[in-house]
Residue, then its C-alpha position, 0 to 999 in steps of 0.5 A: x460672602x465669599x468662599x474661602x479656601x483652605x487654610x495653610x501654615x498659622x491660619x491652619x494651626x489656629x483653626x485647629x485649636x479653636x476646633x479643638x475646644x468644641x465640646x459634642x457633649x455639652x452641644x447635647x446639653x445645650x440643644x435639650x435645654x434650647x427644646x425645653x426652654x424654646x417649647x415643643x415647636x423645635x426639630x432636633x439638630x443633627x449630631x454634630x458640629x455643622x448640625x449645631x450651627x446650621x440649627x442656630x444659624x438663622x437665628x430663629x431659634x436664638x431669638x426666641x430663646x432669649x424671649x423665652x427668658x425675658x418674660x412677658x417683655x420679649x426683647x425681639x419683638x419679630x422674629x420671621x424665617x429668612x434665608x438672606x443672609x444679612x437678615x440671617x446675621x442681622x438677628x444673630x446680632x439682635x439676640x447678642x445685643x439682647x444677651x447683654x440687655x439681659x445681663x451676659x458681659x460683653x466678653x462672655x459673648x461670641x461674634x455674629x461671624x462665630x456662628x454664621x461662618x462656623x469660625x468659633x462654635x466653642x464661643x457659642x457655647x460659651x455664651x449658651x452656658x453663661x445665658x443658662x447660667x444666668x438664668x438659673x441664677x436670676x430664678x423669676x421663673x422664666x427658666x424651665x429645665x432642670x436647675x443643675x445643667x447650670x451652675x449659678x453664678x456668684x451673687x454679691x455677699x455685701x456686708x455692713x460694719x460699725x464705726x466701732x467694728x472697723x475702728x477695732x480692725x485698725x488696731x489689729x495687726x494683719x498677717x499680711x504685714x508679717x507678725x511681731x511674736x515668734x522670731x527675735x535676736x535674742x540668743x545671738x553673740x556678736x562678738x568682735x568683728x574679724x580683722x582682716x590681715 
């Protein structure tokens, strides 16, 4: 990869906003639940940042976050140190493609570039967050932490009727379509209609 000068003009703006919306204090979060979830065998990062993302860089600590979470059928079956960066970015790509297997929208994910080059870090927590958040909700007992640094997500609420029932709900009137009581004309005098001279 090459290095990148300095942005300048719009680039420069828009790097600022996507900065901006980097959240230390769920970083902190994040991490406790990564060394919980991931076991014993992990360093604390460095505060900050770029100690967020040179932890999470190779990919290591992803790949064995999302194994931790699939039970006894981990998803990345190898998962070895490198410091080539095509490997590198090649397990970020696999824990990507194992958070979708594992039920995380497409659109909930970051990009491989997000976390390697540092582009969008608020992405990577998003998808941290939306992983954790599945987790908690999916409760097969591969979560391990405390069950409200997530909040659940929404479960379907699927309801069954009766022909009876739904034939009722034909003859009801919504509020939606306005009401037939209330306002009427009543009381109101027409008259002749003015002459114009």
């Amino acid at each position: 990869m090459a290095n990148k000068g300095p942005a300048y003009g719009l680039s420069r703006e828009v790097q600022s906003k996507i900065d901006k919306k980097y959240n230390p204090e769920l970083e902190e979060l994040l991490v406790q639940w990564i060394m919980v979830q991931c076991g014993s065998g992990l360093e604390q990062p460095e505060a900050g940042k770029t100690g967020f993302q040179n932890w999470l860089k190779d990919g290591c600590i992803l790949s064995h976050l999302i194994n931790s979470l699939s039970g006894a059928n981990p998803p990345i079956k190898k998962v070895e140190k490198s410091s080539m960066a095509f490997k590198q970015m090649e397990r970020i790509s696999q824990f990507l493609r194992a958070c979708e297997n594992y039920g995380i929208l497409t659109t909930d994910t970051f990009q491989t570039v997000d976390l390697w080059e540092g582009k969008d870090l608020a992405a990577v927590q998003r998808t941290l967050m939306s992983l954790g958040s599945l987790a908690v909700t999916k409760s097969d007992g591969c979560y391990k932490g405390d069950p409200n640094w997530f909040p659940k997500k929404a479960q379907g609420n699927k309801r069954e009727f009766t022909d009876e029932q739904l034939m009722e709900g034909k003859s009801v009137i919504g509020l939606q379509m306005g009401t037939n009581t209330g306002a009427t004309q009543s009381g109101m005098s027409y008259g002749r209609p003015r002459q114009i001279l």
